[in-house]
C-alpha positions in Angstrom: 1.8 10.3 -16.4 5.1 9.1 -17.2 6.8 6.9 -15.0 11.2 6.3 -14.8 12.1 3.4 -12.4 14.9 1.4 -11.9 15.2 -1.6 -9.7 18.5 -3.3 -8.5 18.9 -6.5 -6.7 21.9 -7.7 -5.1 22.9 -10.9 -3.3 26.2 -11.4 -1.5 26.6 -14.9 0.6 29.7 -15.5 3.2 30.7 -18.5 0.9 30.7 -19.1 -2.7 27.0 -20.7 -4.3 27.5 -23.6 -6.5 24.5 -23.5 -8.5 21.4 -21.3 -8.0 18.2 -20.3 -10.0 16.5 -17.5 -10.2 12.3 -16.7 -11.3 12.3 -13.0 -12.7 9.2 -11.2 -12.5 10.9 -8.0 -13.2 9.2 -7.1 -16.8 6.0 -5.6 -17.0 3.1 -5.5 -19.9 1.4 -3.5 -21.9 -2.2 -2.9 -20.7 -5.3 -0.6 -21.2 -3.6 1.0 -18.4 0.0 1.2 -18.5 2.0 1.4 -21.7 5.9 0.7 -21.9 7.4 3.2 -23.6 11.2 1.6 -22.9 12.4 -1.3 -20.8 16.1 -3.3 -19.9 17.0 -6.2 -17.9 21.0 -6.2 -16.9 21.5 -9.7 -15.8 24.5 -11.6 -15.4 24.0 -13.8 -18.6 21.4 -13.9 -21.8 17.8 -15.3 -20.5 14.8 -15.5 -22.4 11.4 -14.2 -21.6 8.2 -17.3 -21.4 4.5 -16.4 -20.4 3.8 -18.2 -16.9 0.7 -19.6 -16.2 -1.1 -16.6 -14.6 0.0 -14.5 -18.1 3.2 -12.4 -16.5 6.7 -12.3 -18.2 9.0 -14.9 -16.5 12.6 -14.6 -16.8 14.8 -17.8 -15.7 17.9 -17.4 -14.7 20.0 -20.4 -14.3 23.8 -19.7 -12.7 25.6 -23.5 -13.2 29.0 -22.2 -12.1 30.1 -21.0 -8.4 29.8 -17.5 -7.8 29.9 -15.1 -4.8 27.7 -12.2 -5.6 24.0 -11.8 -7.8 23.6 -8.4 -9.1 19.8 -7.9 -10.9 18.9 -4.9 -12.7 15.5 -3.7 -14.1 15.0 0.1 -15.5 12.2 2.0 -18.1 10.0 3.8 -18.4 6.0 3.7 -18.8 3.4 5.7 -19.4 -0.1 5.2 -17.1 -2.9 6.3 -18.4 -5.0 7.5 -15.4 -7.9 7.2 -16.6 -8.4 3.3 -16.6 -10.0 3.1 -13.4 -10.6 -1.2 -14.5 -8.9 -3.7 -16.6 -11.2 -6.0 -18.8 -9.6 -9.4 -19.0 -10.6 -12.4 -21.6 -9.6 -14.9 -19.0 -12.2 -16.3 -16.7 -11.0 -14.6 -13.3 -12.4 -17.7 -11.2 -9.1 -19.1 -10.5 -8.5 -16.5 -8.2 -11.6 -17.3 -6.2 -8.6 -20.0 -5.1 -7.1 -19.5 -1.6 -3.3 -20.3 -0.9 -1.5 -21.0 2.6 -0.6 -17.3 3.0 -4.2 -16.2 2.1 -6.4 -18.4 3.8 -9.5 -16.9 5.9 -9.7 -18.0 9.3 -12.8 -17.4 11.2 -11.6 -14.0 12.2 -11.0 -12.8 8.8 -14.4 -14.3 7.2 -16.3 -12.4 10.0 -14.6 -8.9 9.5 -15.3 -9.3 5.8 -19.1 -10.1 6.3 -18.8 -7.0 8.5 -17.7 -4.8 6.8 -19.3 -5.8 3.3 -22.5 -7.7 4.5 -24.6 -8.9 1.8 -23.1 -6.4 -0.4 -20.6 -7.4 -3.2 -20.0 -4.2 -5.4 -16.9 -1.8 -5.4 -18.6 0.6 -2.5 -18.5 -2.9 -0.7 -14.6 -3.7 -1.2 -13.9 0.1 -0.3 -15.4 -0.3 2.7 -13.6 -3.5 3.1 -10.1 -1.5 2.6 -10.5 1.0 4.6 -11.6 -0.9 8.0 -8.2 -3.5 6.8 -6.0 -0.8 6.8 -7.5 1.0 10.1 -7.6 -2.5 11.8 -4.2 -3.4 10.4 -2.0 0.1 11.0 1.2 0.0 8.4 4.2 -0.8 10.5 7.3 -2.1 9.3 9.2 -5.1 11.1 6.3 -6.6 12.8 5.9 -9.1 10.1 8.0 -11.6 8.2 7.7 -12.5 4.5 6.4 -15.6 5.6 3.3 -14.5 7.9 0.0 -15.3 6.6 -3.2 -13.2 6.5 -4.5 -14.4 9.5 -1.2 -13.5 11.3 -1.1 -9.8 10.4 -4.7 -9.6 11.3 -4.5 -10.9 14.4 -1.4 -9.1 15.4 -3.1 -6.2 14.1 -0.2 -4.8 12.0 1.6 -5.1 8.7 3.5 -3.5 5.6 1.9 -4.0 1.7 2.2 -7.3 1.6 -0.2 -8.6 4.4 -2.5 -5.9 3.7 -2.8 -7.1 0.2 -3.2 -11.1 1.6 -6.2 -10.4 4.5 -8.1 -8.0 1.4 -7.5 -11.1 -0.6 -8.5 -13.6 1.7 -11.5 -11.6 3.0 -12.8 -11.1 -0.7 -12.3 -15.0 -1.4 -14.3 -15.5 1.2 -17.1 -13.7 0.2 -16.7 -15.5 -3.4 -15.6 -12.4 -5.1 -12.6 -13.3 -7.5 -9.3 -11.1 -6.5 -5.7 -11.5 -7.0 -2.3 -10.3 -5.9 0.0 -7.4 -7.8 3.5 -6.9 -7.7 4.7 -3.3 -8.6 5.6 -0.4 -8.3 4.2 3.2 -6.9 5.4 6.7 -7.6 5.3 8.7 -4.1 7.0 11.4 -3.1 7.5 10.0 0.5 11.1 8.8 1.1 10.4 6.5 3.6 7.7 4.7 1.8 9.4 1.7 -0.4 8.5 2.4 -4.1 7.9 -1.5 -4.8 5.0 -2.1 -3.6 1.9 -4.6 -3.7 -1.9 -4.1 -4.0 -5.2 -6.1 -4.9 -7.3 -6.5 -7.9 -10.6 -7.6 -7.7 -13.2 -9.1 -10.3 -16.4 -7.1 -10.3 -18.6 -7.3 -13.3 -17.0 -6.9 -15.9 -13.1 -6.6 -15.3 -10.4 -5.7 -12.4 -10.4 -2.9 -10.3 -7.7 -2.2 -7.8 -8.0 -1.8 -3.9 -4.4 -0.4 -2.6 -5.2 -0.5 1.2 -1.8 0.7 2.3 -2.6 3.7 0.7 -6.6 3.9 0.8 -6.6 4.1 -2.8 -8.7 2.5 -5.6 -7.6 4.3 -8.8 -3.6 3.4 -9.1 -2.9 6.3 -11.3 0.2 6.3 -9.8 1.4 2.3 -10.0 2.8 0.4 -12.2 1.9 -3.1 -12.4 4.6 -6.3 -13.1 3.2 -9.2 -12.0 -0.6 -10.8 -10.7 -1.1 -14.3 -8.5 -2.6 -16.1 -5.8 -0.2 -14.7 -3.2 3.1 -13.0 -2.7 4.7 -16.4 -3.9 3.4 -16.0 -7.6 4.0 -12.0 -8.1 7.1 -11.6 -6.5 9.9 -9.3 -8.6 12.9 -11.9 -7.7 12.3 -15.7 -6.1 15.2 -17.8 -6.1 16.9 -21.1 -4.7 20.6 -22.1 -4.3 22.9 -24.6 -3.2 26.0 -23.8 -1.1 26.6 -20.1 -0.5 26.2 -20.2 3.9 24.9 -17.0 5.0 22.9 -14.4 2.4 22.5 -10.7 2.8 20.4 -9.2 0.1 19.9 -5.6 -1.0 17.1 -3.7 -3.4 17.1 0.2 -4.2 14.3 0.8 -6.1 13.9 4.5 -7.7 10.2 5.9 -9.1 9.9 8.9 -10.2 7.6 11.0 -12.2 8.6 12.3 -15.9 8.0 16.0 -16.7 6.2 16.2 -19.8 6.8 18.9 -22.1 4.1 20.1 -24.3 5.2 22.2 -27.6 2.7 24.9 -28.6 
């Protein structure tokens, strides 16, 4: 399947910022599962690209001089081969047996994991595991904040992508199964459903395989993947900090859609 997407980012603030600085997580990889056939970054100046430390392309954008408005815009397109169901990796995945403030287990969360995996730590296991999250945790928009940790959306029962992602994190953790977060994108055809989007990997065996419980899906023939971390914090397309600017309203349009391949006889 071939994937088009574009992704714009704008800022406006009610005064003008003096300095700001922005982390860009907007450029994804080549994997065994997704190959990028064609991809642009339109910023407001030149950056260049590093490798942070959890192996995604970093962008840093550093604005010295006072400005008003922050336009960011991503666009390409990939190609997902869906028929990678995992992702071997060379690097040891126990880093991600880490927890962070936004995905810590609480008591309530390390006793819904035992229930719903028991002693079991295999893929069936972490299915189970997704589907009683997103049953326990109904998708709802505006009942969380960016901020909320796992054990917030799980106790108030509710969440968007995001906190589903966090309480299967934290629940794996807890069961000393490696996982970590993904920032990305999915190609559906519902309007309403935000095309960037976030999911869980998890280390079994011998490589990643992904658990999207917003979606009850475990083959992501239809995502495509920018960025991995702990949390939300480390994956996030756009985190930035700014001095001076008052009040900030910030937009994002993002656009997936599928590519109709042509095949020549």
């Amino acid at each position: 399947m071939k994937l088009s997407i574009r992704h714009d980012t704008t800022y406006s603030y009610a005064d003008e910022v003096c300095t700001s600085i922005q982390f860009l997580r907007l450029t994804p990889k080549n994997t065994e599962r997704q190959r990028i056939l064609e991809w642009h970054l339109e910023l407001p100046r030149l950056v260049r690209s590093q490798i942070d430390p959890y192996g995604n392309i970093l962008h840093v954008m550093t604005m010295d001089e006072p400005h008003g408005a922050l336009v960011l815009t991503a666009y390409g397109q990939v190609e997902i081969d869906q028929t990678v169901e995992m992702e071997a990796d060379t690097q040891s995945p126990l880093p991600f047996l880490r927890t962070s403030p936004l995905t810590q287990a609480d008591d309530a969360l390390s006793a819904f994991a035992v229930e719903q995996c028991g002693a079991r730590r295999d893929r069936a296991a972490l299915t189970d595991l997704m589907h009683g999250l997103a049953a326990r945790m109904p998708y709802s928009p505006g009942t969380t904040a960016v901020s909320s940790t796992a054990a917030e959306a799980f106790a108030g029962g509710s969440g968007v992508c995001q906190d589903h992602t966090h309480a299967f994190l934290a629940c794996a953790r807890s069961l000393g199964i490696p996982a970590r977060y993904v920032s990305g994108y999915l190609c559906t055809e519902d309007e309403n459903h935000l095309a960037s989007h976030a999911w869980a990997e998890a280390w079994l065996d011998d490589g990643w395989y992904s658990f999207d419980v917003t979606n009850r899906l475990t083959r992501p023939d239809r995502h495509l993947k920018l960025a991995v971390g702990l949390d939300y914090l480390d994956a996030c397309p756009v985190r930035g900090m700014r001095r001076g600017g008052g009040a900030e309203q910030m937009q994002a349009r993002v656009q997936v859609s599928s590519m109709v391949q042509v095949q020549h006889q």
